[in-house]
C-alpha positions in Angstrom: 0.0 0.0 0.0 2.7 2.1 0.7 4.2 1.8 -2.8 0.9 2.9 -4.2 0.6 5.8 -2.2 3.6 7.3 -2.7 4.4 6.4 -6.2 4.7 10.0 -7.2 7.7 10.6 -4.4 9.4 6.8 -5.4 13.7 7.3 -5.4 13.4 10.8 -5.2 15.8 10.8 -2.7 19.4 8.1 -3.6 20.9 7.9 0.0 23.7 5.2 0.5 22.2 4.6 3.9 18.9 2.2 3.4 17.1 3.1 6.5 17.4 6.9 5.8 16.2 6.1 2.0 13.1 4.8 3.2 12.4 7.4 5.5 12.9 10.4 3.6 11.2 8.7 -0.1 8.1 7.3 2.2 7.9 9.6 5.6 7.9 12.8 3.3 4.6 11.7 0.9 3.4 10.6 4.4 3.8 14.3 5.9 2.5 15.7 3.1 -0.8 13.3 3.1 -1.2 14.2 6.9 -1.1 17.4 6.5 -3.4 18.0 3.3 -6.0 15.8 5.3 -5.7 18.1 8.5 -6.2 20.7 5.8 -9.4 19.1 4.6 -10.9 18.3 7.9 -10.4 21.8 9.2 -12.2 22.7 6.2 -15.3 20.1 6.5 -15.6 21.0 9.7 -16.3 24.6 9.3 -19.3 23.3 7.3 
């Protein structure tokens, strides 16, 4: 699932280290996600 979500963001980032490629190519579409839903529940709920 996570490759699906954030197939726009895949190998953006080539780090040597593994553990710091995964972060920074998955945790940044994840950010991004949390934050655009925060963005959209702030603006349902003013409804």
């Amino acid at each position: 699932m996570a490759d699906w979500l954030a197939w726009w963001a895949r190998d953006i980032f080539t780090m040597d280290t593994e553990r710091l490629r995964v972060v920074l190519n998955y945790g940044l579409p994840a950010a991004i996600y949390l934050l655009a839903g925060h963005l959209i529940a702030g603006r349902v709920r003013r409804l």
